[in-house]
C-alpha positions as a Markdown table, in Angstrom:
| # | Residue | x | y | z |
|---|---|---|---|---|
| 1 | Unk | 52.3 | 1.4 | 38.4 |
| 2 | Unk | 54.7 | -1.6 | 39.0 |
| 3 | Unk | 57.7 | -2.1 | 40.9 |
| 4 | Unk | 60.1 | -5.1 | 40.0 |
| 5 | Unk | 62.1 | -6.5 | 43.1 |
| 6 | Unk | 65.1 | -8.6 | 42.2 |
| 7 | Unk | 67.2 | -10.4 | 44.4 |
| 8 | Unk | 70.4 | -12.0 | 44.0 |
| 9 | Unk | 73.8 | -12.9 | 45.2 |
| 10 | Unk | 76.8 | -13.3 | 43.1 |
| 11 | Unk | 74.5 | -13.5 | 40.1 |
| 12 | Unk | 77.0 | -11.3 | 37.5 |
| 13 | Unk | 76.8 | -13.6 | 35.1 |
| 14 | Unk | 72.7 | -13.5 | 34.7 |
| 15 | Unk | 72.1 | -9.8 | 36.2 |
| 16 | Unk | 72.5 | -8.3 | 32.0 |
| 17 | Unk | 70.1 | -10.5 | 31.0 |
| 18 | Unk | 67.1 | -9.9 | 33.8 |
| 19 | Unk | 68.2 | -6.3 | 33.3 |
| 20 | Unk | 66.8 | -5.9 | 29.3 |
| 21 | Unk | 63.6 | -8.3 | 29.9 |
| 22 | Unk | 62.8 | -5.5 | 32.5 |
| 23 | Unk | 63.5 | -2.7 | 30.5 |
| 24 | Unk | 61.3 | -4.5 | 27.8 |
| 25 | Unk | 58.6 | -5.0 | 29.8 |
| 26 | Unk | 58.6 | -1.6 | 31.0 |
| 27 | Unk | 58.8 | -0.5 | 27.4 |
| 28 | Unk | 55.1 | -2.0 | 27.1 |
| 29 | Unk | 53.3 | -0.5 | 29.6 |
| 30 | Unk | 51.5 | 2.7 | 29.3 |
| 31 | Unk | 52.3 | 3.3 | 33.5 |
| 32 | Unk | 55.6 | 3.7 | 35.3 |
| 33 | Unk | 58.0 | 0.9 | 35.8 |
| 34 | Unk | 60.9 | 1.2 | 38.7 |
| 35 | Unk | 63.1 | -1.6 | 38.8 |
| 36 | Unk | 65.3 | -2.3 | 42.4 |
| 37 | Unk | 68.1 | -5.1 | 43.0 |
| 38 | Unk | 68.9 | -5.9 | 46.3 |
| 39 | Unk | 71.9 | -7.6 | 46.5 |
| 40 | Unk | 73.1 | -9.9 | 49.8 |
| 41 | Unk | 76.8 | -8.9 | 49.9 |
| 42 | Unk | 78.0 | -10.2 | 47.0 |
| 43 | Unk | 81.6 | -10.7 | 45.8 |
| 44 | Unk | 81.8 | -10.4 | 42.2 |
| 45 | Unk | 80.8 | -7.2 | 40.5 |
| 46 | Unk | 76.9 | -7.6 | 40.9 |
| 47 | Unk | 76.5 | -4.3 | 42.3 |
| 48 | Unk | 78.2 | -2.6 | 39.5 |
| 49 | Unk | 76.3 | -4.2 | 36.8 |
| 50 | Unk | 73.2 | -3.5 | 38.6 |
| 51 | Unk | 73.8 | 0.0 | 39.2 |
| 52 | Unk | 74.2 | 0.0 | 35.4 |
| 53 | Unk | 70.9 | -2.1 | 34.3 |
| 54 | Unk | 68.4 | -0.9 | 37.5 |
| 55 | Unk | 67.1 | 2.1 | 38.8 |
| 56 | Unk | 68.2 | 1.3 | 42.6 |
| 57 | Unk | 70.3 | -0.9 | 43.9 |
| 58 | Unk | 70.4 | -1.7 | 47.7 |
| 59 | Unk | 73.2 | -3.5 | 49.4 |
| 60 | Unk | 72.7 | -5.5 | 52.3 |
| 61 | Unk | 75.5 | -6.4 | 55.0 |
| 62 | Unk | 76.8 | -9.5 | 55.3 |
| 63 | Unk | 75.1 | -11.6 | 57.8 |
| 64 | Unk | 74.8 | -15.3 | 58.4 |
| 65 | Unk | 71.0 | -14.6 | 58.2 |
| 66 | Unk | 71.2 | -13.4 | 55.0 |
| 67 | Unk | 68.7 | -14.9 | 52.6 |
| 68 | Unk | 65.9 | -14.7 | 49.7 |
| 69 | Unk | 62.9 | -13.4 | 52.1 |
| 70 | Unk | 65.2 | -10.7 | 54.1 |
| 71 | Unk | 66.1 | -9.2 | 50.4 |
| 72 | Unk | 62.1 | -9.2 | 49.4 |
| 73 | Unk | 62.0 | -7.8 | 53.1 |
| 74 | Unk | 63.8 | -5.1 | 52.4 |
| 75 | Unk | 62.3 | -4.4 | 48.4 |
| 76 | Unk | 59.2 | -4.6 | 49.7 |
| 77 | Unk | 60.1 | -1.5 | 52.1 |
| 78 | Unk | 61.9 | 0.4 | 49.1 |
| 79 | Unk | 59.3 | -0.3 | 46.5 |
| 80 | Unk | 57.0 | 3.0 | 45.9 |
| 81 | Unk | 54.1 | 1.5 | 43.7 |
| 82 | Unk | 51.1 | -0.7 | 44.2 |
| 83 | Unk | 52.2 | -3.8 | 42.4 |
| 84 | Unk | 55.3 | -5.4 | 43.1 |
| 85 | Unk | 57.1 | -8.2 | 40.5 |
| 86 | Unk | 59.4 | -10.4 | 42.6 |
| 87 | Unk | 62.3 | -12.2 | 40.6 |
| 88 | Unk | 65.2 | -13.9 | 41.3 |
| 89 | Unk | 68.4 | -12.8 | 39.5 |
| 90 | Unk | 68.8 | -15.6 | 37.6 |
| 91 | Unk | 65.0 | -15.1 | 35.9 |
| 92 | Unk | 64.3 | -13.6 | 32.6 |
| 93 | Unk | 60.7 | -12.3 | 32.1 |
| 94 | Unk | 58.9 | -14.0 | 29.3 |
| 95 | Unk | 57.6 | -11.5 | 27.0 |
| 96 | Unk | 54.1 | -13.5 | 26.9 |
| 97 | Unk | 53.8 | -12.1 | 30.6 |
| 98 | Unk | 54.0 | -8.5 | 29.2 |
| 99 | Unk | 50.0 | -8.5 | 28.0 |
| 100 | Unk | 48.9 | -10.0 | 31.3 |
| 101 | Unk | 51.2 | -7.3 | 33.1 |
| 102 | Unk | 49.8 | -4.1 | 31.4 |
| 103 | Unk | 46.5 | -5.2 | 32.7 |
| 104 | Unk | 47.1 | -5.8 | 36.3 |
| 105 | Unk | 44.1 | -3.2 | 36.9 |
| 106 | Unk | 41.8 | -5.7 | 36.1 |
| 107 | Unk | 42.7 | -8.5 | 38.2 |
| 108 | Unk | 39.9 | -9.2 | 40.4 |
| 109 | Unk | 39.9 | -7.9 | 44.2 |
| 110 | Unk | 39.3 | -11.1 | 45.6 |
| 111 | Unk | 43.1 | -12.3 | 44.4 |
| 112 | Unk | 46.2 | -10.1 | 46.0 |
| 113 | Unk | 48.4 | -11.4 | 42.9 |
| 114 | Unk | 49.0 | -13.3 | 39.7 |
| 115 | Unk | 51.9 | -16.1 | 38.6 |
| 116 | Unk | 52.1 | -17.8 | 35.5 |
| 117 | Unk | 54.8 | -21.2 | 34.3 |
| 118 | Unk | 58.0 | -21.2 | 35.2 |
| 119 | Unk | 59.9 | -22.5 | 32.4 |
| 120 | Unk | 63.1 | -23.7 | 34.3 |
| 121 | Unk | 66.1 | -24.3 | 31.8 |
| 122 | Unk | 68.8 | -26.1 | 33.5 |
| 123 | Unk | 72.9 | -25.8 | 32.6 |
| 124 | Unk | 73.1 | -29.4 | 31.3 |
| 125 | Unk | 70.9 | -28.0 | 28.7 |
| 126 | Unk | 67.2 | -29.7 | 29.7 |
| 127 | Unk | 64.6 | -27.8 | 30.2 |
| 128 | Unk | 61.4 | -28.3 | 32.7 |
| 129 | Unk | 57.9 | -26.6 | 33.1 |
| 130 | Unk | 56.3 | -26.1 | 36.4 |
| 131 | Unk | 52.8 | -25.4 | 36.8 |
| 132 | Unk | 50.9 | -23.8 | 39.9 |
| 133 | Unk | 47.5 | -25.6 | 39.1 |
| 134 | Unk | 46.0 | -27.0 | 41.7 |
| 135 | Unk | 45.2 | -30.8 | 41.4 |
| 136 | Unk | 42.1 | -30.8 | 43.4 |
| 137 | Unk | 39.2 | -28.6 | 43.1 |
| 138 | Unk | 40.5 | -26.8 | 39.8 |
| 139 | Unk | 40.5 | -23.2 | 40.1 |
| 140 | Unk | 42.1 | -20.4 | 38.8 |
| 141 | Unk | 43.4 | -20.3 | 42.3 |
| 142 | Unk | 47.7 | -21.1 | 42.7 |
| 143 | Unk | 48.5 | -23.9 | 44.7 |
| 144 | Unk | 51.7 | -22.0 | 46.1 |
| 145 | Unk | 54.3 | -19.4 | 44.7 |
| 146 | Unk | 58.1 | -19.7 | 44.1 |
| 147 | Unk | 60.9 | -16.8 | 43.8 |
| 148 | Unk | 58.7 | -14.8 | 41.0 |
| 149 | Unk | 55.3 | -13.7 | 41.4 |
| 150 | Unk | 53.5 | -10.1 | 41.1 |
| 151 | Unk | 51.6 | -9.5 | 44.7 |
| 152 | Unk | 49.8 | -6.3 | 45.7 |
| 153 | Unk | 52.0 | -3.5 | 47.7 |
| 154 | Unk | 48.9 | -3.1 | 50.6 |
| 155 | Unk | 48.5 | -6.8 | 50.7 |
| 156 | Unk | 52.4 | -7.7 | 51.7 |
| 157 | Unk | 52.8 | -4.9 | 53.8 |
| 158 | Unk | 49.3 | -5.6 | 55.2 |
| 159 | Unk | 49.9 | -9.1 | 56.0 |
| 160 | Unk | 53.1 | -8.5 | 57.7 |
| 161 | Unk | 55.9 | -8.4 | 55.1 |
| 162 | Unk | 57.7 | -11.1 | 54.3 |
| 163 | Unk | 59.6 | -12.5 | 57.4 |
| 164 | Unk | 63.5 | -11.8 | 56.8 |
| 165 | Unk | 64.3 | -14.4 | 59.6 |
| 166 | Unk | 63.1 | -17.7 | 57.5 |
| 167 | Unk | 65.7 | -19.0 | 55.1 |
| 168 | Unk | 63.4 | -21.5 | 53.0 |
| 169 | Unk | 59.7 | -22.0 | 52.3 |
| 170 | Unk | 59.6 | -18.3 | 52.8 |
| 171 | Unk | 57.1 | -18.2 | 49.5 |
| 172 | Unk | 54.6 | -20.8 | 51.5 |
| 173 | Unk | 54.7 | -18.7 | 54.6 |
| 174 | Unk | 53.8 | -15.6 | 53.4 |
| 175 | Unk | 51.0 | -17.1 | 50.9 |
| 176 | Unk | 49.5 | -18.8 | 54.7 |
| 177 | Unk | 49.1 | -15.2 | 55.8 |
| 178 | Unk | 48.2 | -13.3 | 52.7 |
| 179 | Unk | 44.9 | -15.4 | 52.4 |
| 180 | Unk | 44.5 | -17.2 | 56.0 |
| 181 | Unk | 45.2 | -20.4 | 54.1 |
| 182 | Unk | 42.6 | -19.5 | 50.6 |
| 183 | Unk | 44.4 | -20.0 | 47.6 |
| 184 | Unk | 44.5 | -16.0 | 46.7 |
| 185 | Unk | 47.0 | -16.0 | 44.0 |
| 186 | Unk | 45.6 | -16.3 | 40.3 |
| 187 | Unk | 47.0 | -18.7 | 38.0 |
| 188 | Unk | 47.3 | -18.3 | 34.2 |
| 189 | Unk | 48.7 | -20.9 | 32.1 |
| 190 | Unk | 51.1 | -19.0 | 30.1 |
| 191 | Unk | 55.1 | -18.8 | 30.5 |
| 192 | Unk | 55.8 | -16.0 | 33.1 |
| 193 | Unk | 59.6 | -16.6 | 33.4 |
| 194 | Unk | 62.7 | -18.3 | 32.2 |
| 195 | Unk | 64.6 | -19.6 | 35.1 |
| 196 | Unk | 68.2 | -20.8 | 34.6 |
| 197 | Unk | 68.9 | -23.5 | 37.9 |
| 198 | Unk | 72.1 | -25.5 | 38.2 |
| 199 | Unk | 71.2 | -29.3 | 37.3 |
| 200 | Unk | 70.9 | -31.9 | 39.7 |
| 201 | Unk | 70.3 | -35.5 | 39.7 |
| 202 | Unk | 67.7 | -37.4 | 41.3 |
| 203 | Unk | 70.0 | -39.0 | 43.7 |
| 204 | Unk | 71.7 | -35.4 | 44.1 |
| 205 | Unk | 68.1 | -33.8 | 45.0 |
| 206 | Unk | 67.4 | -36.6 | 47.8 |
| 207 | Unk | 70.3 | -36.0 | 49.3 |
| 208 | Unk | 69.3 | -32.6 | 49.5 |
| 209 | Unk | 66.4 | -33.3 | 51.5 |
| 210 | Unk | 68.0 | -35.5 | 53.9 |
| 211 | Unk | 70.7 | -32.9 | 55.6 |
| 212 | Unk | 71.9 | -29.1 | 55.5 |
| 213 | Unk | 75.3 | -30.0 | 54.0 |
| 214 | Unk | 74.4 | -31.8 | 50.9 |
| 215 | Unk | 73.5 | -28.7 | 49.0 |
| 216 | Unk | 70.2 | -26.7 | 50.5 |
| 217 | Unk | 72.2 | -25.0 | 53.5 |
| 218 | Unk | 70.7 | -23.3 | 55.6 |
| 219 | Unk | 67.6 | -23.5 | 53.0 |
| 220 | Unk | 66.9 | -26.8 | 54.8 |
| 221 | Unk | 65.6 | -25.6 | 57.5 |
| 222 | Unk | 63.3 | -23.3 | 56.0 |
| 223 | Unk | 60.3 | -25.5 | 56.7 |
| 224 | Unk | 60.7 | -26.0 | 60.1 |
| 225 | Unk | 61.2 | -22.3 | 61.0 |
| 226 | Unk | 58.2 | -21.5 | 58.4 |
| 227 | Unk | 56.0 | -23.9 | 61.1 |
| 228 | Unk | 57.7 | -22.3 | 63.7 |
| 229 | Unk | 56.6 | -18.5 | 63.0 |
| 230 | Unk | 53.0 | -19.5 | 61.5 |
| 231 | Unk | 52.9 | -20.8 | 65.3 |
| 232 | Unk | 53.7 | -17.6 | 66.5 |
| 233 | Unk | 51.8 | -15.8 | 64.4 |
| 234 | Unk | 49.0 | -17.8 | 65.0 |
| 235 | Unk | 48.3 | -19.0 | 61.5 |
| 236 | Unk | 49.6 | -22.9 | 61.8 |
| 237 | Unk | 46.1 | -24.1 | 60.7 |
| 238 | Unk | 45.4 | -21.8 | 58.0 |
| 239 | Unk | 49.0 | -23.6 | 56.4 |
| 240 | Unk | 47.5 | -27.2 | 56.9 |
| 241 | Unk | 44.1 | -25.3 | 54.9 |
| 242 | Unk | 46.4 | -24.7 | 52.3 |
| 243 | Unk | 49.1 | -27.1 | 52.0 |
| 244 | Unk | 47.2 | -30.1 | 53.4 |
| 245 | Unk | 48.9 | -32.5 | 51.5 |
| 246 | Unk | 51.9 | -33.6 | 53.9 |
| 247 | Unk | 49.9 | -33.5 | 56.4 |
| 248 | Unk | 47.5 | -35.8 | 54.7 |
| 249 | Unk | 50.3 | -38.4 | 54.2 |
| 250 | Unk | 52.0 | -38.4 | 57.1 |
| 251 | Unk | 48.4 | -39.0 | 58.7 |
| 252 | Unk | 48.0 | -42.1 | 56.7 |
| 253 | Unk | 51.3 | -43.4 | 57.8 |
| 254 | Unk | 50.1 | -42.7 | 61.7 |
| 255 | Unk | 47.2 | -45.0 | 61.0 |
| 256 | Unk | 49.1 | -47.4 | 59.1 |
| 257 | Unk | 51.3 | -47.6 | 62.6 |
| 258 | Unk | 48.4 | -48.0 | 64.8 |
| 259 | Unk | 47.1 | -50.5 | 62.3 |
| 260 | Unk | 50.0 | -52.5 | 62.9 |
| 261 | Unk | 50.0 | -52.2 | 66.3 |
| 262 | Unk | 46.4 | -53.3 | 66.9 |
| 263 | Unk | 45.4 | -55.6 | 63.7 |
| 264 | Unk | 48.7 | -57.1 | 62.4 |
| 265 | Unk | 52.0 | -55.8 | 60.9 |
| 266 | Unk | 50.9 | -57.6 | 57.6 |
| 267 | Unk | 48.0 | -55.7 | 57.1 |
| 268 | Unk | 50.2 | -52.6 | 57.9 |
| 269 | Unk | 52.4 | -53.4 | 54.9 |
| 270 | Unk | 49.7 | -53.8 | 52.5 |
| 271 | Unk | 48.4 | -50.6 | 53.4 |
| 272 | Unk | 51.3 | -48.6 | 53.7 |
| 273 | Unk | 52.0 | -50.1 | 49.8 |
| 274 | Unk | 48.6 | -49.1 | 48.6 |
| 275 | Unk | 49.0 | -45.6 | 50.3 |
| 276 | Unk | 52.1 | -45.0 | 48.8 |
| 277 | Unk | 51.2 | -45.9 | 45.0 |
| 278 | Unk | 47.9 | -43.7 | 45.8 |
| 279 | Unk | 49.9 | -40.9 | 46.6 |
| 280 | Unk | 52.4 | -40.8 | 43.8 |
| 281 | Unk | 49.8 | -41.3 | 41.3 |
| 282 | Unk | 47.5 | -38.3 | 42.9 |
| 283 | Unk | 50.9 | -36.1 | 44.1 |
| 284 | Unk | 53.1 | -34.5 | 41.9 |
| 285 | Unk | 56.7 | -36.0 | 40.9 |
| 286 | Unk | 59.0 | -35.6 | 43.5 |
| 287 | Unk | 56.6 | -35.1 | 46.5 |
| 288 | Unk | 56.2 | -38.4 | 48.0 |
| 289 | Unk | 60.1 | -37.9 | 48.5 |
| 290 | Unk | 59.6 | -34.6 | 49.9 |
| 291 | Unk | 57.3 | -35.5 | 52.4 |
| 292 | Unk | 59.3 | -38.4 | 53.6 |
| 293 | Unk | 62.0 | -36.6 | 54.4 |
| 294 | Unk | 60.1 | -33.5 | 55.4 |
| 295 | Unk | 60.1 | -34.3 | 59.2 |
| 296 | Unk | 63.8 | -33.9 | 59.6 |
| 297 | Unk | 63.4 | -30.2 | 58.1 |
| 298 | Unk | 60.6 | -29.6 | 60.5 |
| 299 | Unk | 62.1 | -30.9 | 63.8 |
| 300 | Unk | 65.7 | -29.4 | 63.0 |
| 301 | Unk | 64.5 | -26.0 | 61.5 |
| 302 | Unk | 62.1 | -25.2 | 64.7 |
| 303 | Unk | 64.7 | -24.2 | 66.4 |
| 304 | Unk | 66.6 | -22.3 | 63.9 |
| 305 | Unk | 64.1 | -19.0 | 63.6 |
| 306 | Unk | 65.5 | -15.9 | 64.6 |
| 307 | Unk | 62.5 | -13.7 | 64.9 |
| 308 | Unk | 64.8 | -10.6 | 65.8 |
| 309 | Unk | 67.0 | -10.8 | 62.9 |
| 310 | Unk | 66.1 | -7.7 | 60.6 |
| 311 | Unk | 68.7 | -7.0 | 57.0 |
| 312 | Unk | 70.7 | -3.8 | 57.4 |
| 313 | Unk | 71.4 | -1.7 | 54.3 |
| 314 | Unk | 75.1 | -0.8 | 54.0 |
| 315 | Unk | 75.1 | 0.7 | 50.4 |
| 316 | Unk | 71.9 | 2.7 | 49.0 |
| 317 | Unk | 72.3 | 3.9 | 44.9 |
| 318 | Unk | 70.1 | 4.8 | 42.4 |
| 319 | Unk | 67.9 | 7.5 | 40.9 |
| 320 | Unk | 63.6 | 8.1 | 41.2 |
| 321 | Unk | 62.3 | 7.9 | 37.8 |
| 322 | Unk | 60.0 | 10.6 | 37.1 |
C-alpha cells in the first residue's frame, strides 16, 4: 500500500503531467495507491487542477516559512499507508520505477527506503543524470536523497518527521536521523524520475551559493539551520558519519593554514594546490565549489531555524479511495 506525496507551488503548468504518471503507476500495482498534493499557497490554478488529477489536496497558509520540508511535514501526517513516494511537482515518474514499486515488500528491513536516477531535463533542452552511488565503499547504500524518494511511513514518523522549520538541505537532515548517519536508503541504478529544473549557468549556479538574493532564497540557508537542529537534536556527528566530505576538506584547508603558519607559506600553496586537484578528481562536479562557499550558508543559516514554526492547513479536499 503506497501513498504518493507531492509538493508544489505555482506548478500549473507541470501538475497534469505528475498527475497521469501517478495514475499509471497506480494502474500497475496489485495494492492501493492514494495520491495527495500539498500545495504552499499558490496563485495560479494549482489547486484546481490538483483537485482534478489527486485524490486529496491540502492547502497550506501563506507563511514566510513556507517551504519543501513543511509540505512533506504535513503529507507525511495525511498519508494513511506504509510506504510513502515523495515528488516534487515538477517530476514525472519513470515507468521503469513501476516494477521496483510493486515490489516494495521485499525491500530488505535493514533499508527504511529506495531511490533510483534522476534524470533532470532542463528548459534549454539539455538533459543531466544524477546518481546516488556512493564513491567510496560501494554499496547498495544512497549517498543522500533529493525531492523524490519512497521512505517507510513508521520510519519518518519514527524519526521525528521531517522538520517544517528548515528551508534547504531538509533531504540531508532527515536521512542523518533516519539512520544515525548509516547510509539506509537503497540505491538501484535505474531512472526513477524525470525532473524538469529551470537552466542555469555555471557562473549563475556560483552565484547562487554565495548569497540568498542571487536565486536560492531563503533555500540558502538551509544548511546552516540543518547544522543547527541536528545540534539540537543531538545528531551533529551522526551528519559528519554521513556526509564527511566537507568536513574532510575544509579540514585539509585548516592544516594547510597551520602549515603556513608554522613551516612556510610556500609549502602551504603547494599543498593547498595538490589538495584541491585531489579533491575534484575524487569529488563529484560541482562540489569543490559547494564546499567553498558552504561556510557562508552555515554561519548565516544558524540563526535562521525557527524550531516553533509548524504549516497550518487552510483548505482540506479530496475523497478516501476505497
Amino acid at each position: 500500500m503506497l501513498s504518493v506525496v507531492v509538493i508544489g507551488r505555482n506548478e500549473s503548468l507541470n501538475i497534469p503531467r505528475l498527475a497521469e504518471s501517478i495514475r499509471a503507476l497506480a494502474s500497475t500495482c496489485d495494492f492501493p495507491v492514494e495520491s495527495i498534493y500539498v500545495d504552499s499557497a499558490s496563485t495560479d490554478n494549482s489547486v484546481a487542477l490538483a483537485r482534478d488529477g489527486f485524490d486529496k489536496v491540502l492547502v497550506l497558509g501563506e507563511s514566510k516559512h513556507l517551504c519543501a520540508s513543511a509540505g512533506r511535514f504535513t503529507g507525511t501526517l495525511e498519508a494513511r499507508y506504509p510506504w510513502i513516494f515523495y515528488l516534487d511537482a515538477d517530476m514525472e515518474i519513470c515507468t521503469e520505477f513501476f516494477p521496483i514499486v510493486s515490489q516494495l515488500q521485499d525491500l530488505e528491513p535493514y533499508f527504511v527506503g529506495i531511490i533510483g536516477l534522476y534524470i533532470h531535463k532542463l528548459d534549454n533542452g539539455a538533459s543531466t543524470v544524477q546518481s546516488f552511488a556512493r564513491l567510496v565503499n560501494r554499496g547498495v547504500g544512497a549517498t543522500q536523497f533529493g525531492g523524490a524518494v519512497i521512505l517507510r511511513r513508521d520510519a519518518v514518523v519514527g524519526a521525528g518527521n521531517w522538520d517544517p522549520s528548515i528551508y534547504g538541505k531538509e533531504e540531508m537532515e532527515l536521512y542523518v536521523r533516519l539512520g544515525e548517519g548509516k547510509p539506509v536508503v537503497k540505491f538501484v541504478s535505474l531512472p526513477m524520475i524525470y525532473h524538469y529544473p529551470e537552466y542555469f549557468s555555471r557562473v549563475e549556479l556560483v552565484l547562487r551559493l554565495l548569497y540568498p538574493s542571487a536565486g536560492l532564497g531563503k533555500v540558502f540557508w538551509g544548511y546552516g539551520q540543518s547544522l543547527r537542529a541536528l545540534a539540537i537534536k543531538g545528531n551533529i556527528f551522526s551528519l559528519m558519519r554521513l556526509d564527511y566530505e566537507p568536513y574532510l576538506f575544509w579540514l585539509g584547508m585548516i592544516l594547510v593554514i597551520i602549515t603556513g603558519f608554522l613551516v612556510s607559506w610556500k609549502w602551504a600553496a603547494v599543498l593547498a594546490a595538490c589538495g584541491v586537484a585531489g579533491f575534484s578528481l575524487w569529488l563529484r562536479p560541482g562540489s569543490l565549489i559547494r564546499y567553498v562557499t558552504l561556510p557562508l550558508s552555515m554561519v548565516s543559516g544558524w540563526f535562521k531555524y525557527f524550531p516553533w514554526f509548524r504549516p497550518e492547513i487552510e483548505k482540506w479536499t479530496g475523497k478516501y479511495l476505497a
